[in-house]
C-alpha positions in Angstrom: 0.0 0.0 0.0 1.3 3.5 -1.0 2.1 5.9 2.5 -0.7 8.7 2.9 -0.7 11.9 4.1 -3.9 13.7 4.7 -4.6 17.4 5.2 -6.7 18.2 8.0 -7.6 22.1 7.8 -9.8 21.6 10.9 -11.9 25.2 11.8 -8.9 27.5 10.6 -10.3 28.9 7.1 -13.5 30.6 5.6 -14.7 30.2 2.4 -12.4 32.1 0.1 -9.0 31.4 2.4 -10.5 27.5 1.6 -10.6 28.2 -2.3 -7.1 30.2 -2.6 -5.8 27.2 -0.6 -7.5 24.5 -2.4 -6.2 26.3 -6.0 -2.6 26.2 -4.5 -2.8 22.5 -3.7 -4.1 22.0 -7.3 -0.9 23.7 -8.9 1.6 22.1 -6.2 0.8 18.4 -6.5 0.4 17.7 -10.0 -0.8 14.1 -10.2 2.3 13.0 -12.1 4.7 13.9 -9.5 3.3 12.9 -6.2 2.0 9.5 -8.0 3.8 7.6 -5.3 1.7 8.7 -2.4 -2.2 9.1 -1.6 -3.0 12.5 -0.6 -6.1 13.9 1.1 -7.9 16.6 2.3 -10.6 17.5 4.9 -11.9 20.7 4.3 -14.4 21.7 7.3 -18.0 21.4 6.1 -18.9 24.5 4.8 -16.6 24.2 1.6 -16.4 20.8 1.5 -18.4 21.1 -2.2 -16.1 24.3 -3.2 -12.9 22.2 -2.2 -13.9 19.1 -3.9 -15.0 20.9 -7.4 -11.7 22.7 -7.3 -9.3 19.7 -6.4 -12.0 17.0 -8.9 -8.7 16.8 -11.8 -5.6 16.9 -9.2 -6.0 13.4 -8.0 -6.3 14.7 -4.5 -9.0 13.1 -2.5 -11.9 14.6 -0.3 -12.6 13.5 3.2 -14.6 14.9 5.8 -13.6 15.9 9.6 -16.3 13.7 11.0 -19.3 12.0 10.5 -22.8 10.7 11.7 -23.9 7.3 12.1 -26.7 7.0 10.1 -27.3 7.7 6.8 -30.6 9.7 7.0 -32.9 11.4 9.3 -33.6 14.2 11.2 -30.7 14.6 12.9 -29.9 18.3 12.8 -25.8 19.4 11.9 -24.9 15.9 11.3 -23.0 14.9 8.1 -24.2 11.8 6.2 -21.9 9.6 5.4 -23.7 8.4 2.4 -24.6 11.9 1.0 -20.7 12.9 1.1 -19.6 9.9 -0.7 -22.1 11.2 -3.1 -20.2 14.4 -3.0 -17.1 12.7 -3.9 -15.9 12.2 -0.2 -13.5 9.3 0.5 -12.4 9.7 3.6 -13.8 10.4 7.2 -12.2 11.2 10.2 -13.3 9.5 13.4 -12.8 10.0 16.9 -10.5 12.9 16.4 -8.8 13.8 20.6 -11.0 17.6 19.5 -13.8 15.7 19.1 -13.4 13.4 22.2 -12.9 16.2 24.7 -15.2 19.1 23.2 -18.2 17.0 22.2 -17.9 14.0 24.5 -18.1 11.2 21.7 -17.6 7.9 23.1 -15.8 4.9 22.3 -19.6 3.5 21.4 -20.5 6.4 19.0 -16.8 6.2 17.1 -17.6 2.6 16.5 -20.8 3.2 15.1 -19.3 6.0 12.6 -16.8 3.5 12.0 -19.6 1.3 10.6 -21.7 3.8 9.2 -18.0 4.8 7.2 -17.4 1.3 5.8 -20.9 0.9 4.8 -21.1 4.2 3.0 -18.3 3.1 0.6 -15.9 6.0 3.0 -12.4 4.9 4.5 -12.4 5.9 8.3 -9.1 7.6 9.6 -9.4 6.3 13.0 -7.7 8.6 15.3 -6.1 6.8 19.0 -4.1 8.8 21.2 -3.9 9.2 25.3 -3.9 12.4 26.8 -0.9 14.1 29.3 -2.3 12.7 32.3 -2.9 9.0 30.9 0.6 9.4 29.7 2.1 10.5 33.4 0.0 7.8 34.8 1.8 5.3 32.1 -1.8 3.9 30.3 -0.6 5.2 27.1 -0.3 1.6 25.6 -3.6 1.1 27.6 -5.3 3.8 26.4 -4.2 3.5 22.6 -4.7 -0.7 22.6 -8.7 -0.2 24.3 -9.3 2.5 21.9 -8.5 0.7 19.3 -10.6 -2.4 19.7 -13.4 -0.6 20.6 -13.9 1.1 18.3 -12.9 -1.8 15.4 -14.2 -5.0 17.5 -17.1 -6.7 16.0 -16.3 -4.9 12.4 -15.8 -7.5 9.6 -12.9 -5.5 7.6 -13.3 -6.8 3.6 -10.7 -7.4 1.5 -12.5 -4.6 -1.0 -12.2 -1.6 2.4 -9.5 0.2 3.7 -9.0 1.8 6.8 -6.8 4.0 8.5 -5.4 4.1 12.0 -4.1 7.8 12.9 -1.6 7.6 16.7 -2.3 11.4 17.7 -0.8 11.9 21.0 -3.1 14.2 22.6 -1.0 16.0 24.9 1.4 17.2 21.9 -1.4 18.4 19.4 -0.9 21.9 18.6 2.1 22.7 20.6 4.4 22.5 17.7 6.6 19.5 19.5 6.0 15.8 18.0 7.1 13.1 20.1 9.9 11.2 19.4 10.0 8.4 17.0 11.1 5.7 19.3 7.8 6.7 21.4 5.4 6.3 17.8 6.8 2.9 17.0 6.0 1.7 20.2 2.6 3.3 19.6 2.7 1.9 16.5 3.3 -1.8 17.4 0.1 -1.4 20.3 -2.0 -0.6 17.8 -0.8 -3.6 15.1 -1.1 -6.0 18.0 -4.7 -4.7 18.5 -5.7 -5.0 14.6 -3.8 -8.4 14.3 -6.3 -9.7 17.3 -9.4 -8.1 15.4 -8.6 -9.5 11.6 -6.3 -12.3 9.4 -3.0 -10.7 8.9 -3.3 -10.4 5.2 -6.1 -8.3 6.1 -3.9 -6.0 8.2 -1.0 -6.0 6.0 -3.0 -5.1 2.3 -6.0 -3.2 3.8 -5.2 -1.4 7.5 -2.4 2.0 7.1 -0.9 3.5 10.8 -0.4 6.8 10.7 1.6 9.8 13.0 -0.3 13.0 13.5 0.3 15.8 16.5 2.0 18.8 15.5 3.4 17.3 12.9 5.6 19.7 10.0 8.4 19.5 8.1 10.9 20.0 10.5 10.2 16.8 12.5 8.5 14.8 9.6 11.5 13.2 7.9 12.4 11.4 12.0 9.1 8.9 11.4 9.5 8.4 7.7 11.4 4.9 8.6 9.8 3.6 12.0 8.1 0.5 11.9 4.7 -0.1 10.6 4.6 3.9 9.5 2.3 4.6 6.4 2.4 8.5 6.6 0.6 11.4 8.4 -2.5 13.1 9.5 -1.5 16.8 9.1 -3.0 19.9 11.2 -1.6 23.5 11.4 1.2 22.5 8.5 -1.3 21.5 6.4 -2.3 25.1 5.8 0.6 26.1 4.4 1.3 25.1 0.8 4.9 24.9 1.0 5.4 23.5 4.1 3.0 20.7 3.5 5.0 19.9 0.0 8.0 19.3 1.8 6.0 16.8 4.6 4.9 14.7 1.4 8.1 14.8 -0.7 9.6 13.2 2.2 7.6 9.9 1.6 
């Protein structure tokens, strides 16, 4: 499977800060030359159709920053997973740490979006991290191992899906440090060990990618390119920067 690395622009940009962005990510990763690697981006909701009609030609897929669990309904502010496939979404984060503490989603709700993901034809970015006090109280491989098989247990992963397993260390996100590399490998076997227990290993080794995010950018990005298990990033502030987002993906 080719590495990934997926743009997250979270709440940082309006409407016409999301086209100038999206038009600069259309001239800076011509298809041809970033062949090599699967890029994304989540645009937050409100130009998610603006985004996706700008990028349609560049070979850069859509995803959205989070989902609902069912498909249809009267569920006020929710995004179907269903009608943004329809939109030309592919991917969906789930269970992002923002998501967690502001809006209280449980383990149980993430593994019905997880679901509702896989059944919508979407590829759910999974996102598993412990927070500063889990990590002084050492439950980080804990915490990242029961948050995986929560959310996954009971899931019959097809050879025809994909899914995506993002390690975001909570208690780095957005302070501009990442953690060392020796610490995500070790995250990074937890969460193999978990998936091997859920699925056969063919499974996990043609249709599961781990990913780094937290604070990642290009400075620190090149010290996980070769840790085990690694299949690229979840970006956040770098990822709206042009420039310095090129330089995270040509280093994969």
């Amino acid at each position: 499977m080719k590495s990934i690395v997926i743009a997250n622009w979270k709440m940082k940009l309006g409407y016409r800060d999301s086209r100038r962005l999206a038009e600069e990510f259309a001239d800076a990763f011509q298809r041809e030359n970033f062949s090599a690697v699967d890029l994304a981006v989540c645009p937050s909701a409100s130009s998610f159709l603006l985004v996706a009609e700008i990028l349609k030609e560049s070979g850069i897929a859509l995803g959205a920053q989070d989902i609902f669990w069912e498909d249809q309904g009267a569920f006020t502010g929710c995004e179907s997973p269903k009608f943004l496939h329809e939109a030309g979404g592919r991917y969906a984060i789930i269970g992002h740490s923002e998501r967690r503490q502001f809006l209280g989603e449980t383990d149980g709700m993430i593994h019905q979006k997880i679901k509702a993901a896989l059944a919508a034809g979407l590829t759910p970015i999974l996102c598993v991290g412990e927070t500063a006090e889990e990590r002084r109280n050492y439950q980080t491989d804990q915490v990242i191992f029961n948050q995986t098989l929560k959310a996954l247990s009971g899931i019959d992963l097809i050879p025809s899906e994909q899914l995506i397993i993002a390690y975001e260390p909570v208690w780095v996100i957005g302070t501009g440090r990442a953690i060392e590399p020796e610490e995500a490998e070790h995250a990074f076997r937890i969460i193999n060990q978990a998936v091997i227990d859920l699925w056969p290993l063919t499974i996990r080794r043609n249709n599961v990618r781990i990913i780094y995010g937290g604070s990642v950018d290009e400075a620190n990005a090149a010290n996980f390119a070769q840790i085990e298990h690694f299949k690229g990033f979840l970006v956040g502030g770098a990822s709206v920067k042009t420039e310095e987002f090129k330089k995270i993906v040509e280093l994969l």
